[in-house]
C-alpha positions in Angstrom: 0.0 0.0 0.0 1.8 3.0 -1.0 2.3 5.7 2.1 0.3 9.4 1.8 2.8 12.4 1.0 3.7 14.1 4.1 1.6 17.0 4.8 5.0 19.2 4.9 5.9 18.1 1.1 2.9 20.4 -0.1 5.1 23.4 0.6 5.9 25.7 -1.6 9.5 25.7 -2.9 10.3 29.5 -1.6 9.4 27.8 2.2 11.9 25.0 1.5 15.5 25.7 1.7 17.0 24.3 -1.1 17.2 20.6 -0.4 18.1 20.5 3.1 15.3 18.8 5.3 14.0 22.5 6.5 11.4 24.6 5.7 10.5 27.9 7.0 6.9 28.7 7.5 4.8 31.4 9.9 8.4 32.6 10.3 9.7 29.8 12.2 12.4 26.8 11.0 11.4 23.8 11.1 13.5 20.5 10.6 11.5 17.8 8.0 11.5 14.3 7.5 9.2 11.9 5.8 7.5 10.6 9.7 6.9 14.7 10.7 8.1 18.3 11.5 9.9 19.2 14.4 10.2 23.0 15.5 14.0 24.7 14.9 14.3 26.2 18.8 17.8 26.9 18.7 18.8 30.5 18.4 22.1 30.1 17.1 21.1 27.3 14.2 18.0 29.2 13.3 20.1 32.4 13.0 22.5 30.6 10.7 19.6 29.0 9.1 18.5 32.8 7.8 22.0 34.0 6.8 22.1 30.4 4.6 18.7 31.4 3.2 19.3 35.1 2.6 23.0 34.0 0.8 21.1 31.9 -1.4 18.4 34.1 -2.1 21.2 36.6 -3.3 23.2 33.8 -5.1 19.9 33.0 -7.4 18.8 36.6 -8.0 23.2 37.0 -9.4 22.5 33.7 -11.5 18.4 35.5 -12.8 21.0 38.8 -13.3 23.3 36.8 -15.4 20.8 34.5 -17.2 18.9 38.1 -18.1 22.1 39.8 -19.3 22.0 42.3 -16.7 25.7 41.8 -15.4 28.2 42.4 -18.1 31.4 42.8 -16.5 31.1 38.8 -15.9 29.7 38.6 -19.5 33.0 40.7 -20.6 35.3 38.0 -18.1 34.5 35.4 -20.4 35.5 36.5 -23.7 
């Protein structure tokens, strides 16, 4: 009998961090598996947890930039 998706694999892909096993949603961390959720308490992970997510925010608007032309000193780097 095949098993039901968890109820956190409905979430959207901006509330999953790439393809670690968090999420963040209501503006709390939480860690993910396929058995449940389990709330991110820890100050100091969760901070690191939004410096990770706000690096790779940046990181894939620069790759958007590039993909749209809009940085041309890398464009120019190439050649």
């Amino acid at each position: 009998m095949p098993h039901p998706a968890p109820s956190w694999a409905s979430l959207s892909p901006s509330e999953r961090l790439a393809d670690a096993p968090v999420v963040r949603r209501g503006g709390h961390w939480w860690l993910v598996s396929s058995s449940g959720a389990v709330l991110a308490s820890d100050r100091a992970f969760t901070r690191e947890l939004d410096c990770l997510a706000t690096d790779m925010a940046a990181a894939n608007r620069a790759v958007t930039d590039l993909h749209n032309g809009g940085d041309t000193s890398v464009r120019e780097a190439r050649r």
